[in-house]
C-alpha positions as CSV (number, residue, x, y, z in Angstrom):
1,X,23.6,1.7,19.6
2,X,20.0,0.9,19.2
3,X,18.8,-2.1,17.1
4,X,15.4,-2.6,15.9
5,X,13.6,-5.3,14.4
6,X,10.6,-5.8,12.9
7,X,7.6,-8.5,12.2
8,X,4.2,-8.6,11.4
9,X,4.0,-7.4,7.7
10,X,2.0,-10.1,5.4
11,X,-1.2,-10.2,2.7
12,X,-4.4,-9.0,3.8
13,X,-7.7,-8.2,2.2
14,X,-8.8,-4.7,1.5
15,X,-10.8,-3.5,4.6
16,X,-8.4,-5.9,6.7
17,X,-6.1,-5.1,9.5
18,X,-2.1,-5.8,10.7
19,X,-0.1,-5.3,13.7
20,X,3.9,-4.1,12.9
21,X,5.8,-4.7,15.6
22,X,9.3,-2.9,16.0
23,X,11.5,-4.1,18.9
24,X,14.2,-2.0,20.2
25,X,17.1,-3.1,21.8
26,X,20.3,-1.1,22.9
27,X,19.5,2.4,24.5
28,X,16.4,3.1,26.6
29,X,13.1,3.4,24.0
30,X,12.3,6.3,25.9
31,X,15.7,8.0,24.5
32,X,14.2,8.6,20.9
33,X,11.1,9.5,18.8
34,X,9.8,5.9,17.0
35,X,8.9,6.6,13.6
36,X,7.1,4.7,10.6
37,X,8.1,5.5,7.0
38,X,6.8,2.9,4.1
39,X,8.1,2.6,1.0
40,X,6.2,1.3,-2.5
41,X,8.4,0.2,-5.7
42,X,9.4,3.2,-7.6
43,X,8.2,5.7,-4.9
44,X,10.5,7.5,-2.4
45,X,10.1,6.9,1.4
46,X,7.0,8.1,2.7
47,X,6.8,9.1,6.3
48,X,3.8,7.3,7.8
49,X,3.7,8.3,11.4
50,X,5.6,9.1,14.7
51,X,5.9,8.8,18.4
52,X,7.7,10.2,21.7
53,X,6.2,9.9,24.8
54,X,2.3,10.9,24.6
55,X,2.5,13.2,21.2
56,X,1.9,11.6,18.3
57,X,1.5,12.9,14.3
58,X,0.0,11.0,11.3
59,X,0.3,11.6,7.7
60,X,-2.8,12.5,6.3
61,X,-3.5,9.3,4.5
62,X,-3.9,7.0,7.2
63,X,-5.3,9.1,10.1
64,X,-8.1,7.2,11.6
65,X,-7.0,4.1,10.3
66,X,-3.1,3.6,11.8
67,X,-2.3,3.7,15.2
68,X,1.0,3.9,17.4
69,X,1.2,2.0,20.5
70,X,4.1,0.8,22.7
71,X,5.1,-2.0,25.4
72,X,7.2,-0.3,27.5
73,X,8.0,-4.0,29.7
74,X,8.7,-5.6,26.1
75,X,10.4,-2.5,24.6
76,X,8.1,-2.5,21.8
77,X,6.8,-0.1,19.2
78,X,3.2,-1.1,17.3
79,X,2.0,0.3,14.1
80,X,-1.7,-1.0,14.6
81,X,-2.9,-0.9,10.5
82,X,-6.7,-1.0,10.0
83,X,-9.1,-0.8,7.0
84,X,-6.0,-1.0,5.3
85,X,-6.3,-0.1,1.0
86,X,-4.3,-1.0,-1.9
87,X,-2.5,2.1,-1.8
88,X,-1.2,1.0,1.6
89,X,1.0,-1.6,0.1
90,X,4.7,-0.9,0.4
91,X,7.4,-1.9,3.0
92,X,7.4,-0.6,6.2
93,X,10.5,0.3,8.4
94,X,10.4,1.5,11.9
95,X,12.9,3.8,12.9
96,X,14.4,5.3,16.3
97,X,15.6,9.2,16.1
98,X,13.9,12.6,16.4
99,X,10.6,13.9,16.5
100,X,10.4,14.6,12.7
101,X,8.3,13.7,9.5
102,X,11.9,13.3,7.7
103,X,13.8,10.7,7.3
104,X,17.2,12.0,7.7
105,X,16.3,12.7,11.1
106,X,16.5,9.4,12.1
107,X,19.4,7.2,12.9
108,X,18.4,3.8,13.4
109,X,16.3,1.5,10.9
110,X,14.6,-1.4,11.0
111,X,15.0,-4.1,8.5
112,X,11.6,-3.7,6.8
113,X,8.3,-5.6,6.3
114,X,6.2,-6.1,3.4
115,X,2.6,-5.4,3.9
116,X,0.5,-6.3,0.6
117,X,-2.9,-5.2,0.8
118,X,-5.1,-7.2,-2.3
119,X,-8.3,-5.2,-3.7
């Protein structure tokens, strides 16, 4: 059983920055790929990025501008978010699974934070 919560969404400025945080608790963070997915009203879930161990992938959209980091001593999973647009708006959702740009290849979800990113 892994559980995974998340902080760190808000309102920020075109051009500005965030920090997601996901914390996992339960099995060993190592275990499982860490993924990102967002999600924008009336759009499906978009996979935004993933992690396991040192390999990483990015959707197109926000390479050069997002960045996965972890703390393995705090069991922690960062989206780092900078010169974030508009279009960036949605709510974001960690999640703990495999190494995949789908999201039916993962099994555990955070809770979701907004992100709202004003022009």
């Amino acid at each position: 059983q892994v559980q995974l919560v998340e902080s760190g969404g808000g309102l920020v400025q075109a051009g500005g920055s965030l920090r997601l945080s996901c914390a996992a608790s339960g099995r060993t963070f190592s275990s499982y790929a860490m993924g990102w997915f967002r999600q924008a009203p009336g759009k499906e879930r978009e996979f935004v990025a993933v992690r396991k161990g040192g390999i990483t992938a990015y959707t197109d959209s926000v390479k050069g501008r997002f960045t996965i980091s972890r703390d393995n001593a705090k069991n922690t999973e960062y989206l780092q978010m900078d010169s974030l647009k508009p279009e960036d708006t949605a709510v974001y959702y960690c999640a703990a699974g495999q190494y995949s740009v789908k999201s039916s290849d993962y099994d555990y979800w955070g809770q979701g934070t907004q992100v709202t990113v004003s022009s």
